[in-house]
Rosetta silent file (secondary structure, phi, psi, omega in degrees, C-alpha in Angstrom):
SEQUENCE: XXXXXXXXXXXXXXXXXXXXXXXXXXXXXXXXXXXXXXXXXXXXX
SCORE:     score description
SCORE:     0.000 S_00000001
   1 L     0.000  -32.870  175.495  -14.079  -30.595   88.890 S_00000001
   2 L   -63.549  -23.003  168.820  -14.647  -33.528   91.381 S_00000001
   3 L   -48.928  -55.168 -160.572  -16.265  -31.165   93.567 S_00000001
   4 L   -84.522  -37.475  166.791  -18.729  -29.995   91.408 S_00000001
   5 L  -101.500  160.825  158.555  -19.415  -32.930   89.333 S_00000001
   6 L   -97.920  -35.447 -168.389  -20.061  -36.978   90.567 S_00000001
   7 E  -121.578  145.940 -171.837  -20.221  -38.083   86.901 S_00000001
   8 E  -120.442  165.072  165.649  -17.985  -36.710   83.893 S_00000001
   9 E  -152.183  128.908  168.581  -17.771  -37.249   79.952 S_00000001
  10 E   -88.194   91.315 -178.648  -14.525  -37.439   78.090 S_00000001
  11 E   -84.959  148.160  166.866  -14.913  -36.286   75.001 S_00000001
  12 E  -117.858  152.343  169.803  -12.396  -36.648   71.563 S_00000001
  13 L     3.410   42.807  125.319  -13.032  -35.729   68.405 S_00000001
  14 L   131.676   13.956 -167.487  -16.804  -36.078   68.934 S_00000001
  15 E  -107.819  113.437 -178.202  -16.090  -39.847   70.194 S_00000001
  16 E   -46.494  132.463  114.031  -17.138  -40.790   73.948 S_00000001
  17 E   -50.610  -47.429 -123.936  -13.749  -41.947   75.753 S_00000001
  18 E  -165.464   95.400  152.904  -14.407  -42.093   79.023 S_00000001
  19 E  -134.302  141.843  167.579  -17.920  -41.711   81.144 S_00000001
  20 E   167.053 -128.998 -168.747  -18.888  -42.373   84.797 S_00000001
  21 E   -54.066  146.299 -174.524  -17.230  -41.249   88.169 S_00000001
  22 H   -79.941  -12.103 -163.835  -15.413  -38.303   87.405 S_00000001
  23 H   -87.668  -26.515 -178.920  -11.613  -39.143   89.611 S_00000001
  24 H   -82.331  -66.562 -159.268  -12.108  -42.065   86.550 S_00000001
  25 H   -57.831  -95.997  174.447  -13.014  -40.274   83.775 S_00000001
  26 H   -10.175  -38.769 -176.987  -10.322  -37.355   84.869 S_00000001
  27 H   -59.647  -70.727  157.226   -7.966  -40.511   85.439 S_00000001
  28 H    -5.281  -61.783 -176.928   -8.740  -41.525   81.679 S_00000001
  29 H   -89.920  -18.827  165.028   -8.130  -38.134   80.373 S_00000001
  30 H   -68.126  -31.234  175.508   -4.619  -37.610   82.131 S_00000001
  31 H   -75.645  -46.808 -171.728   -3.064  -40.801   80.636 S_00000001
  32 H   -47.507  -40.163 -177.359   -4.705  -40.015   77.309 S_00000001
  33 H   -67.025  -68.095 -170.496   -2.946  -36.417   77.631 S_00000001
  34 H   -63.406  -36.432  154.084    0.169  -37.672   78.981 S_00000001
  35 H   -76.882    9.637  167.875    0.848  -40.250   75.855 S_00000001
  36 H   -88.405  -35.197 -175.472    0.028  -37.755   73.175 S_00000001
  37 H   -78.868  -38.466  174.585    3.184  -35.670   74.825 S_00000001
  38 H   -46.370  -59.830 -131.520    4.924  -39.112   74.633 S_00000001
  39 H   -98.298  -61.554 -158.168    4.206  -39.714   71.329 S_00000001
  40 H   -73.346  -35.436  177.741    5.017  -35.921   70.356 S_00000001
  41 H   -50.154  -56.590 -146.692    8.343  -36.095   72.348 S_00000001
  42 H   -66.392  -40.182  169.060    9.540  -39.377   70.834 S_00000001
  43 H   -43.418  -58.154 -172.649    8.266  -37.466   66.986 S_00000001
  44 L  -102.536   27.560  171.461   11.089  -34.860   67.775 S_00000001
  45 L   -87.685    0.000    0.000   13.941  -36.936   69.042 S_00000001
């Protein structure tokens, strides 16, 4: 996607997250991702 785009938009439940350079926005959406699996591990412990 960094190829193709310079600028990104992170969207959530219809609520901007994220927008500008895309290795940021893409940064943005990998932490966001990776503590929802946090959150869902720590739920089934």
């Amino acid at each position: 996607m960094q190829e193709v785009c310079d600028r990104s938009i992170f969207l959530h439940k219809g609520e901007v997250r994220a927008y500008g350079q895309t290795g940021e926005v893409v940064k943005k959406y990998v932490e966001f991702v990776n503590a929802g699996q946090k959150r869902a591990i720590r739920m089934m412990a």
